[in-house]
Steps between C-alpha positions, in 0.01 A plus 500: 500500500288759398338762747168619470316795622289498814251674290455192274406283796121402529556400811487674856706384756336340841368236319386145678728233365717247734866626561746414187213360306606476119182523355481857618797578344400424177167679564671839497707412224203418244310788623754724460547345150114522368462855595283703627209527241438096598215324693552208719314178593610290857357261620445342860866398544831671650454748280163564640606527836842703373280763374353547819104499648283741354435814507904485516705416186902471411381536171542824302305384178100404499479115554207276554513180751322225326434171597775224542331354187452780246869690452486475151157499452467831690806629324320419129213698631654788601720522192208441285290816682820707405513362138117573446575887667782509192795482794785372364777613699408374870683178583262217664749320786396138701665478783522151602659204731523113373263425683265745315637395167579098490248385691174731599503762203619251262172465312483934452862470390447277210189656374633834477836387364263321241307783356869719509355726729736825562613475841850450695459224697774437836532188699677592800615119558633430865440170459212452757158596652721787705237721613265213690812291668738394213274211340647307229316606129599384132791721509670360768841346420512100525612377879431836657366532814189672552214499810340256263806317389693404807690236369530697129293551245448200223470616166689768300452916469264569246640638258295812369702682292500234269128442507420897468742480175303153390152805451732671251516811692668780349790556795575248794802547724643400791675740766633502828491806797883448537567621179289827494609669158435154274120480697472929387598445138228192483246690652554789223580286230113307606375920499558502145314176373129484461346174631585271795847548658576223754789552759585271751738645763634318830460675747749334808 
C-alpha cells in the first residue's frame, strides 16, 4: 500500500464520527485524493455531524452544508459560479450518505447527471439512515435489520450504480474504504473528466 503525506490530508484530526466508522475512513481518503484546490458540498447526514458544529470544522478545504435535498444541485451551482469566473482547475466534491443519494437527493442527482454537469459526486453507502437511529432506506440490503425493519427489510438494495450509468455519465465507479489505494486512483481518475463522475463507496 501506498503512503501518503500528512500534508496531502484535508482533513484535521478530532473530528466527530462514531468509533471504527468506515465511512470516515473513506472520507480522508477522497479528500486526500481531490486535493487541496477543491470545494466541498455535505449535507445533513454523518458527514454533517463528522465535520463537526459550526464555527468548528475537520475540514481543511471551503465546503458548503446544503440541504438533505440539494447535493448535486448545490454542487452544479457552485461549479457553474467557478466556470462563469473562467476557474477551471478547482475540483467541485459532494459528500454524501445513501440516504442523501437513493432516496432524499435522488431527484438533484438525476437532473444534474442529466445536463452532464462537472462535479464528483460520492455516496458514502452504509446501508442505512445511520445518523438519526439506523432506519432502513433504498440502499439497505434485502432481510437486514434496521429500527424500521425488525423482522428484515422486504425488497432488494437499490442498485445505483447502475441507474447513474443508465444517464450516460461520463465516469461511474464503485469503491470500498477497505481498499484505500483503488478508492484514490478513482477519485483522480474522476479529477480528470469533465462532466458528472458518480462514485458509490461502502462505507462499513
Amino acid at each position: 500500500m501506498s503512503l501518503v503525506h500528512d500534508d496531502s490530508n484535508n482533513l484535521h484530526p478530532g473530528h466527530l464520527a462514531c468509533p471504527g466508522c468506515g465511512e470516515v475512513i473513506g472520507l480522508k481518503l477522497v479528500l486526500q485524493a481531490v486535493g487541496k484546490k477543491t470545494i466541498a458540498v455535505v449535507i445533513p447526514g454523518c458527514l454533517g455531524i463528522i465535520i463537526g458544529p459550526y464555527p468548528f470544522s475537520t475540514f481543511k478545504i471551503p465546503f458548503y452544508h446544503t440541504a438533505f435535498e440539494t447535493a448535486a444541485a448545490t454542487a452544479a451551482g457552485i461549479s457553474n459560479a467557478l466556470s462563469a469566473k473562467g476557474d477551471e482547475e478547482t475540483t467541485v466534491i459532494a459528500l454524501t450518505g445513501d440516504g442523501g443519494t437513493s432516496d432524499i437527493g435522488f431527484q438533484s442527482l438525476s437532473g444534474a447527471a442529466d445536463r452532464n454537469e462537472n462535479v464528483i459526486y460520492c455516496c458514502f453507502d452504509n446501508e442505512a439512515y445511520m445518523n438519526t437511529g439506523v432506519q432502513v432506506s433504498s440502499s439497505t440490503p434485502e432481510l437486514a435489520w434496521t429500527m424500521t425493519t425488525p423482522v428484515g427489510k422486504t425488497g432488494r438494495k437499490k442498485n445505483m450504480v447502475e441507474i447513474m450509468a443508465a444517464h450516460n455519465i461520463p465516469y461511474a465507479a464503485t469503491a470500498c474504504s477497505c481498499f484505500p489505494d483503488d478508492l484514490r486512483t478513482k477519485i483522480m481518475t474522476a479529477k480528470k473528466i469533465k462532466g458528472t463522475k458518480y462514485i458509490h463507496i461502502l462505507s462499513p
